[in-house]
C-alpha positions as CSV (number, residue, x, y, z in Angstrom):
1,X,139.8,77.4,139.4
2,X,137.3,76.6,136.6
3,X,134.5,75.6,138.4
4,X,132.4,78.3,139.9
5,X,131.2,78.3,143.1
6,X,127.3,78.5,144.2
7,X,127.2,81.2,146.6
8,X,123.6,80.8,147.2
9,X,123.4,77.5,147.6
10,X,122.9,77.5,151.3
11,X,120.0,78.9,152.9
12,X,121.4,81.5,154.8
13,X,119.3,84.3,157.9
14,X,120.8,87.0,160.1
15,X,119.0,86.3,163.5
16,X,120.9,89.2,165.3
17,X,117.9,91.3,165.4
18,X,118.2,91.7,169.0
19,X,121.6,93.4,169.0
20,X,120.9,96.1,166.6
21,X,120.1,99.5,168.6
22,X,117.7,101.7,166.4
23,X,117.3,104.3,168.6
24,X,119.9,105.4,171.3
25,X,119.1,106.6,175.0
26,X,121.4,107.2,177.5
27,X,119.2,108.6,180.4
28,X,118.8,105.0,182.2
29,X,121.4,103.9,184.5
30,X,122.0,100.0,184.9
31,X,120.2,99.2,187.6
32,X,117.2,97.9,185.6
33,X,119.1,95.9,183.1
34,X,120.1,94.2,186.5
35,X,116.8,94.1,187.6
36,X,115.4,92.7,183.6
37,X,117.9,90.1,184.2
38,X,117.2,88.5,187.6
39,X,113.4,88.5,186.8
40,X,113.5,87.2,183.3
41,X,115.9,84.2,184.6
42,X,113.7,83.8,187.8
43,X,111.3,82.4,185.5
44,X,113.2,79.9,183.7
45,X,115.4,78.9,187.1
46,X,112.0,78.4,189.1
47,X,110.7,75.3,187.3
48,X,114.0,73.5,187.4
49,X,114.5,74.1,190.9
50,X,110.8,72.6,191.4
51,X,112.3,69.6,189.1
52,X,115.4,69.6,191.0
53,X,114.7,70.0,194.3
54,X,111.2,69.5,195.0
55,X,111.5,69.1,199.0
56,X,112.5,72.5,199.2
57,X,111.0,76.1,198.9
58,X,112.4,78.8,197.0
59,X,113.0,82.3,199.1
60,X,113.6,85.7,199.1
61,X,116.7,86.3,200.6
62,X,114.4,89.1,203.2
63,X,113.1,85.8,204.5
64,X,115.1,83.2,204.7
65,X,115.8,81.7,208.6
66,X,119.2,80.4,210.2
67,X,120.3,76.7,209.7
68,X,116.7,76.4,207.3
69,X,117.6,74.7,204.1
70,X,115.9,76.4,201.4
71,X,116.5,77.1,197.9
72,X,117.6,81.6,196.7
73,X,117.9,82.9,193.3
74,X,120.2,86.2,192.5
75,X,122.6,87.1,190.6
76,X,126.6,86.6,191.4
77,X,128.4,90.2,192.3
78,X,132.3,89.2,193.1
79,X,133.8,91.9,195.4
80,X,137.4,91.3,193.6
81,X,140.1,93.7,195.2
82,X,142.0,93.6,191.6
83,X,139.2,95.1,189.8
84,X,139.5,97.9,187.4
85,X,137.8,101.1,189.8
86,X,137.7,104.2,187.4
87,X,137.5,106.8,190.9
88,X,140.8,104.6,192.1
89,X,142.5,104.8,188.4
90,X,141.6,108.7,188.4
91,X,143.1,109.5,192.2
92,X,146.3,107.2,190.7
93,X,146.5,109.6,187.1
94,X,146.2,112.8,189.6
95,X,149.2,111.5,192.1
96,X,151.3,110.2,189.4
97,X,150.4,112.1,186.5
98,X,154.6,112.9,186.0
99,X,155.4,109.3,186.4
100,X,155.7,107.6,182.9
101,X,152.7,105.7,181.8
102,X,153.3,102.2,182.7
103,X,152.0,99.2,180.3
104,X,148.7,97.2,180.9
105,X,148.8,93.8,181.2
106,X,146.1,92.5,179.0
107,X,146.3,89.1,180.2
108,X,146.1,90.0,183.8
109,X,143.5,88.6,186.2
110,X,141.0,90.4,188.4
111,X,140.6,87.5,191.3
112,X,142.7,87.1,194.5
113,X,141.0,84.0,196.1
114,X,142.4,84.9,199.6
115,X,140.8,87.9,199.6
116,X,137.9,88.1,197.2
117,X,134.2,87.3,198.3
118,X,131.7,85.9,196.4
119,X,127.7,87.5,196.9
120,X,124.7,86.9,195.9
121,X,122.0,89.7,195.7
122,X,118.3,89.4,195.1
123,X,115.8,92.8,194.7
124,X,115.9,93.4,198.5
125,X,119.0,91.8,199.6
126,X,122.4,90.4,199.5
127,X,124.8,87.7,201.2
128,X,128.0,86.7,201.6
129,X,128.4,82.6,200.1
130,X,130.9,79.7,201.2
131,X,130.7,76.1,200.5
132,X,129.0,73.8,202.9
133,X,131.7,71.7,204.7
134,X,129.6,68.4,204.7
135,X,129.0,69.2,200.8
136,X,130.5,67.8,197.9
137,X,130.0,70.9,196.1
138,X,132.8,73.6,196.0
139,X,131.2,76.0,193.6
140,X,132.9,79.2,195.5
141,X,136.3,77.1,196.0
142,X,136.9,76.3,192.6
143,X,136.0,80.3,191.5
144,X,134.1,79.5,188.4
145,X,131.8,82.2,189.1
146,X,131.7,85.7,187.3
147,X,129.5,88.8,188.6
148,X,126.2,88.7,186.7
149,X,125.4,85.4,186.5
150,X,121.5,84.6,187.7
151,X,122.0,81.1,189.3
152,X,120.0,79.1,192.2
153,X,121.3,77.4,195.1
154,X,120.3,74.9,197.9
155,X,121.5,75.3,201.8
156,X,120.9,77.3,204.2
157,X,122.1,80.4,206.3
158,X,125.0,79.7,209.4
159,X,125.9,81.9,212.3
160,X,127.6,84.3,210.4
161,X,125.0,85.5,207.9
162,X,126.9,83.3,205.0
163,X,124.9,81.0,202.9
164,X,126.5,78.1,202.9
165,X,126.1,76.3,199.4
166,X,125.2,72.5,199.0
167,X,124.5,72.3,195.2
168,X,123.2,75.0,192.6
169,X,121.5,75.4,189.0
170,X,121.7,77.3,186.1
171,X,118.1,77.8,184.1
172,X,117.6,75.1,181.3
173,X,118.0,76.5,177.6
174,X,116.8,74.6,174.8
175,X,118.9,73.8,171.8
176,X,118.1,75.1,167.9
177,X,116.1,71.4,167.1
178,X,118.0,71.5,163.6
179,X,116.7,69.5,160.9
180,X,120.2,69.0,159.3
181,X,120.8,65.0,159.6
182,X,124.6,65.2,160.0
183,X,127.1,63.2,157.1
184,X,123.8,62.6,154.6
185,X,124.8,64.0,152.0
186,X,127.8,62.6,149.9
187,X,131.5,63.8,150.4
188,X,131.6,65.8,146.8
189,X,128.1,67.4,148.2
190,X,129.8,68.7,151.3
191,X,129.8,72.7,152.0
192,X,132.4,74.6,154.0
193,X,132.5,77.9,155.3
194,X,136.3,79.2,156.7
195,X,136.2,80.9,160.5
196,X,139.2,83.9,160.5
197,X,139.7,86.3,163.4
198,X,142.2,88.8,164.3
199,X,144.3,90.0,160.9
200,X,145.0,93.1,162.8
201,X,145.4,95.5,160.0
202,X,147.4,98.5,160.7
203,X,150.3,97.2,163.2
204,X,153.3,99.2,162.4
205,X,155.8,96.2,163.2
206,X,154.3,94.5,160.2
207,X,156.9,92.4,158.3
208,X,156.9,90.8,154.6
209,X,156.5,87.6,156.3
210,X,153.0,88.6,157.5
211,X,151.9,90.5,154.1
212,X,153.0,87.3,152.5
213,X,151.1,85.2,155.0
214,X,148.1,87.3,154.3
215,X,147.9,87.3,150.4
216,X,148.6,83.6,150.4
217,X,145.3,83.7,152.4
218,X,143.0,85.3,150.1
219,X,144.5,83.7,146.9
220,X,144.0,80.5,148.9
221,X,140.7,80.9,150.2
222,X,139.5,82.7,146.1
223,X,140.9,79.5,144.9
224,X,143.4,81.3,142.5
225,X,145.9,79.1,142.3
226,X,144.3,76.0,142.2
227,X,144.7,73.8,139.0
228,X,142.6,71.1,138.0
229,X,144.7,68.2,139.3
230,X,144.6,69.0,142.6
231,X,141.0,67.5,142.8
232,X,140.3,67.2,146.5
233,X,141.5,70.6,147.1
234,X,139.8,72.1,144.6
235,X,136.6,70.2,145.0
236,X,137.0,71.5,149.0
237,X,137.4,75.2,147.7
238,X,135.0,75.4,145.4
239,X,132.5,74.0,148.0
240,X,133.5,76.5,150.4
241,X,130.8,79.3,150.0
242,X,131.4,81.4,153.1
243,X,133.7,83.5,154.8
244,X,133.2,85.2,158.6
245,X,135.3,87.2,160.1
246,X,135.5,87.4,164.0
247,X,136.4,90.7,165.0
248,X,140.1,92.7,165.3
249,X,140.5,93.2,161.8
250,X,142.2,96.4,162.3
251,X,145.1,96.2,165.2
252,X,145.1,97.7,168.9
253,X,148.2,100.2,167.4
254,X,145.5,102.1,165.3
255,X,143.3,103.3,168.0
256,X,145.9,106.1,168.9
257,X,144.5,107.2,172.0
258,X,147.5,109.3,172.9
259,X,146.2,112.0,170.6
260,X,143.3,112.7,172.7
261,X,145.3,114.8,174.9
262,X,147.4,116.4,172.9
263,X,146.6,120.2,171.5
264,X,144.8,120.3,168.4
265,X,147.7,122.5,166.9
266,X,149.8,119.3,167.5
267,X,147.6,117.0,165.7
268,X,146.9,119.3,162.6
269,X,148.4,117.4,160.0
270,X,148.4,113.6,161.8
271,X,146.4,110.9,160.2
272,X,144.9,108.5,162.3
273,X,146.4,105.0,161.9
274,X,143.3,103.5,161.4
275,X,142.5,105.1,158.1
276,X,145.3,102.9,156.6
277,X,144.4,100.4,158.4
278,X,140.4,100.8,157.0
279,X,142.4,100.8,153.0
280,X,143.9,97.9,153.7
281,X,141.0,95.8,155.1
282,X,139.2,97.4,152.1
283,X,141.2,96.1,149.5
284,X,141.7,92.6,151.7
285,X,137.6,92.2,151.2
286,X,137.3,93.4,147.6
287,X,139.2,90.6,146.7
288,X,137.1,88.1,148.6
289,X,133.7,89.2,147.9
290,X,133.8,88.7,144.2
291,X,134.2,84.5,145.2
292,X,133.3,84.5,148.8
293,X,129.6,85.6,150.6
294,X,131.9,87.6,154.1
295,X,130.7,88.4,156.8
296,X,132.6,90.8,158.6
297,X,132.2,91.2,162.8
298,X,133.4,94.1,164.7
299,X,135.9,93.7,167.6
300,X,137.6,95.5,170.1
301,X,140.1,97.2,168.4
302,X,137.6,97.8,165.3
303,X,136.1,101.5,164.5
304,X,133.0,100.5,165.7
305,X,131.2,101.3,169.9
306,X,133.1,100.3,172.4
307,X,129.9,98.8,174.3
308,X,128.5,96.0,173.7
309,X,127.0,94.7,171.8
310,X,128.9,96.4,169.0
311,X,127.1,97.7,165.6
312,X,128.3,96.7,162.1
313,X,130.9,98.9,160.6
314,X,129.9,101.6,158.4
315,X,129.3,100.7,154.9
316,X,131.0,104.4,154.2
317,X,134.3,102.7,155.5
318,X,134.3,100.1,153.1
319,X,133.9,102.1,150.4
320,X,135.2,100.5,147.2
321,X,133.9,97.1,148.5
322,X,130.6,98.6,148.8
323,X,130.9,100.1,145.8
324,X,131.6,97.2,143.6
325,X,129.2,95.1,141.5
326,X,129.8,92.1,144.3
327,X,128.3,94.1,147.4
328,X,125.8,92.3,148.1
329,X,128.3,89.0,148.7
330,X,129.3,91.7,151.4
331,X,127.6,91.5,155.3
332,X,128.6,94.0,158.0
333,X,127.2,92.3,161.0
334,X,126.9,93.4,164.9
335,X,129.3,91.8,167.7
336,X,127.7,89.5,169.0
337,X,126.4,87.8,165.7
338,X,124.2,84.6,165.6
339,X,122.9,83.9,162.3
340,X,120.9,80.6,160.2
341,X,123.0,78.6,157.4
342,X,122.4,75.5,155.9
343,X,119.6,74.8,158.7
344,X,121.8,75.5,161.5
345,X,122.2,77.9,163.9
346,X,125.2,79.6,164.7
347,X,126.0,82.2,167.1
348,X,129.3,84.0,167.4
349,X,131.4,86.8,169.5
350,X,135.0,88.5,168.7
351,X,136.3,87.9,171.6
352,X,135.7,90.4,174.6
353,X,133.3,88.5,176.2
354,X,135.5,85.5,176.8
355,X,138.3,87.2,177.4
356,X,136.6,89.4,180.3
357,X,135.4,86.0,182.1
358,X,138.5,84.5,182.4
359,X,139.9,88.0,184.2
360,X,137.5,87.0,186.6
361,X,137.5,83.2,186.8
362,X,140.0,80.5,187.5
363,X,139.0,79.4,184.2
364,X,141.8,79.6,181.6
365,X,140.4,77.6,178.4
366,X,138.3,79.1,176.3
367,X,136.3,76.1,175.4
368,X,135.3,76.3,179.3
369,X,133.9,79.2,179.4
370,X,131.8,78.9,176.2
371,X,130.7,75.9,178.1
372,X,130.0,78.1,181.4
373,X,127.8,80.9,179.2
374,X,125.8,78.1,177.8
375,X,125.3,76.4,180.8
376,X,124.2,79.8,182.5
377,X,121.9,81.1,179.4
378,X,123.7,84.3,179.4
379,X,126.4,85.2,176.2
380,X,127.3,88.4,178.1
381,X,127.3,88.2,182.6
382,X,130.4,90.6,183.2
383,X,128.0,93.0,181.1
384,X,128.1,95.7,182.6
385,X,130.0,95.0,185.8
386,X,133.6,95.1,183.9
387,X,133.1,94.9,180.2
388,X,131.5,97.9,178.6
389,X,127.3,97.8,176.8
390,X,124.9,100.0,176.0
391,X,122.2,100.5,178.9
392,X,119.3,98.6,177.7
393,X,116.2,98.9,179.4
394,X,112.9,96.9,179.7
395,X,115.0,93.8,178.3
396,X,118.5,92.1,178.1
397,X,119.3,91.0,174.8
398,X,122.2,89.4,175.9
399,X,119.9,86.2,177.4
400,X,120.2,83.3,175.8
401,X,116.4,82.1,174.9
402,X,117.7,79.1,173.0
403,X,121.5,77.4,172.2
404,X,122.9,77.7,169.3
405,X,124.1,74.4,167.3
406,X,127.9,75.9,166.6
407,X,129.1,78.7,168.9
408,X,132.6,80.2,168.0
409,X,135.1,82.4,169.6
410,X,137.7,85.5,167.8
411,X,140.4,86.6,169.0
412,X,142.0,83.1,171.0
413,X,145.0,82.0,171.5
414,X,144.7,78.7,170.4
415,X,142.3,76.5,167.7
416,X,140.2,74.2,169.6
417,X,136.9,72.3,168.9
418,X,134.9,70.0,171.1
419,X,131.7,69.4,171.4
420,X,129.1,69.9,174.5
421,X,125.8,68.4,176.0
422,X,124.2,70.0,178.8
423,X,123.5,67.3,181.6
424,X,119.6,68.3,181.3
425,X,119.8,67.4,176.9
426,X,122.6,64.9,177.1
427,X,121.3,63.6,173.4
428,X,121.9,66.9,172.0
429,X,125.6,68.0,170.9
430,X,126.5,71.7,170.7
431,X,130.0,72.6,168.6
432,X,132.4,75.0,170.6
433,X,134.8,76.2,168.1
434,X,137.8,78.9,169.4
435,X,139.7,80.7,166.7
436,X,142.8,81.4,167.0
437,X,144.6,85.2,166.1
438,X,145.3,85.2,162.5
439,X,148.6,87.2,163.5
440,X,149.7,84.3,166.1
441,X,148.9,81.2,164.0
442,X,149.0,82.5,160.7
443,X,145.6,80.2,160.1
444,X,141.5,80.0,159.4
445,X,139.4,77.4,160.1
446,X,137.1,75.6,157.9
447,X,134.1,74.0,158.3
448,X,131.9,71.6,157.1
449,X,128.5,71.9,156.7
450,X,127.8,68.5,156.0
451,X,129.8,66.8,158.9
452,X,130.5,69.4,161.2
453,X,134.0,69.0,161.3
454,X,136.7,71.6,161.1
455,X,140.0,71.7,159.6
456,X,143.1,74.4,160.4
457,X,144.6,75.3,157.7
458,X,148.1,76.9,158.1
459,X,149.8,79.3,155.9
């Protein structure tokens, strides 16, 4: 490809300041990242419920009377008999320690709707919540709802001490007012960056077919093989200025956990699959960088913390990429990542996040529960009910004080892209993009900056 790309043509700002942890302290419990929650939320949720519901006064569970419609904020705890209990998963490794180790089901769900209940608890109190019968709402029917989420509701409290739900809120988050004026400038102006999740590095059942795949990938996105007939093509690639990475670079099969138990005698001379693994992704970015500005994410199977959110990988892992004279095209970022490019704001996670909602939802499509964690202000609810994070204190980083313009998703099973207007900013479109695994689809995702469309592109 002759023409050289412009790396720095687009303006470009990590905003994940919030998710970096400088200094580590694990003396607090998580009570008060609880508590940080409901009260930051309490003061967005208030002035909508005012908007909302003005008729109607806003109480503390502690005071709330029988058959009084009145309006209670809290946050959503499921009691879910499926959920994973660490003191029940010990007793069951202690009675059956002889029995084989049988396979977890990544896919399964926490929820039982027969026998599941659905609470919400204030700083004082809690209560058990149905749907009203002479309601149209069936919030607790359609099991929507994930532990964590802060939410308000109007009805009142029936003879059984249940709070019987008539309609409910989530706070109202602005959007990122971007000053981009969408398809302005002309088609050979238009920018791209390429979306790509979930190489998985390191899988011992790798074949020739996936290697291929793979290297067909980064000659395709370096624009190697590219000639200069091939004009919209090559004008799209050497347009395309940006590369992130959503997480799972490295697969599950490296994490090895079975050595943990084993005597260190037994493990003397064993190398850990994920320093392959680490080579390979390695090489797979020093061939990038030196055309592409990459921004790599961790995810869950990634040598990074396992609780969120996660820190960028060390630069000492990445060593000849580092080390090269194109390092700086080179960004470890933190899971989850929101960053500013081309004056719009994007926000991103690898995976987990989603993937922990839908355990505990009815929800199966990805796109709806982007749509749910917008709606609700919060990237991270199950946080740290069933998905793991550091135990912040005096603030949760993981509220949402404004919407991003494009939020995307690692690690799915399927491409999607739709867009999505809260009711309360219905003249305001927010892109939901989910990326699919690079080891399922063989495929990335690129994007235009111009017109904010996106394009699979198969290999």
């Amino acid at each position: 490809m002759k023409a050289e790309r412009d790396l720095k043509s687009m303006q470009y700002e990590n905003k994940s300041t919030n998710f970096f942890i400088k200094e580590k302290h694990f003396e607090y419990q998580y009570a008060p990242l609880y508590a940080e929650r409901l009260v930051s939320m309490k003061k967005y949720l208030s002035p909508v419920c005012g908007k909302k519901w003005p008729n109607f006064e806003i109480k503390p569970l502690a005071e709330i009377s029988k058959h009084e419609k009145c309006i209670i904020i809290g946050t959503i705890f499921k009691e879910m008999h499926n959920k994973p209990n660490i003191l029940k998963e010990l007793a069951e490794d202690e009675e059956f320690s002889s029995l084989p180790v049988q396979p977890v089901n990544r896919e399964a769900k926490y929820i039982d709707p027969e026998n599941d209940q659905v609470i919400l608890e204030d700083d004082l109190q809690r209560i058990i919540l149905k749907d009203a019968e002479n309601s149209n709402c069936k919030l607790i029917k359609t099991n929507n709802l994930c532990t964590g989420l802060v939410v308000a509701l109007l009805g009142s409290e029936n003879e059984n001490s249940e709070f019987e739900v008539e309609d409910y809120t989530f706070k109202e988050t602005p959007i990122f007012d971007t000053k981009l004026t969408v398809g302005q400038a002309s088609h050979k102006e238009d920018k791209y960056m390429v979306f790509l999740s979930g190489i998985e590095l390191g899988d011992g059942s790798m074949t020739n077919n996936y290697l291929f795949k793979l290297q067909l990938l980064i000659d395709y996105l370096r624009g190697d093989f590219i000639d200069e007939f091939s004009n919209d093509l090559s004008t799209q690639l050497c347009n395309t200025i940006r590369l992130v990475i959503a997480g799972n670079s490295l697969s599950s099969s490296t994490q090895s956990k079975d050595m943990i138990n084993k005597a260190k005698y037994l493990t003397k001379n064993y190398v850990a699959g994920s320093v392959g693994a680490i080579k390979q992704l390695d090489e797979f970015l020093l061939q990038l960088i030196s055309k592409l500005e990459v921004d790599i994410m961790p995810g869950e199977f990634d040598p990074s913390n396992l609780m969120l959110p996660q820190q960028p990988l060390h630069h000492a892992m990445l060593s000849k990429s580092f080390a090269s004279e194109f390092k700086y095209n080179l960004h470890s970022v933190t899971n989850p990542y929101k960053f500013m490019l081309n004056e719009l704001c994007f926000m991103g996670v690898s995976g987990q996040m989603i993937d922990d909602i839908r355990k505990s939802t009815s929800i199966n499509d990805s796109i709806e529960i982007m749509k749910l964690i917008l709606e609700a202000g919060h990237i991270g609810p199950t946080c740290p009910d069933t998905l793991a994070c550091y135990p912040f204190y005096g603030k949760d980083p993981f509220i949402l004080d404004e919407l991003p313009n494009v939020f995307f998703c690692g690690n799915q099973n399927q491409f999607k892209h739709e867009t999505f207007s809260p009711k309360y900013n219905p003249d305001k479109a927010i892109h939901l993009i989910s990326l699919p695994k690079f080891t399922k689809d063989y495929s990335c995702i690129f994007f235009n900056l111009n017109t904010l469309k996106t394009e699979e592109i198969k290999f």
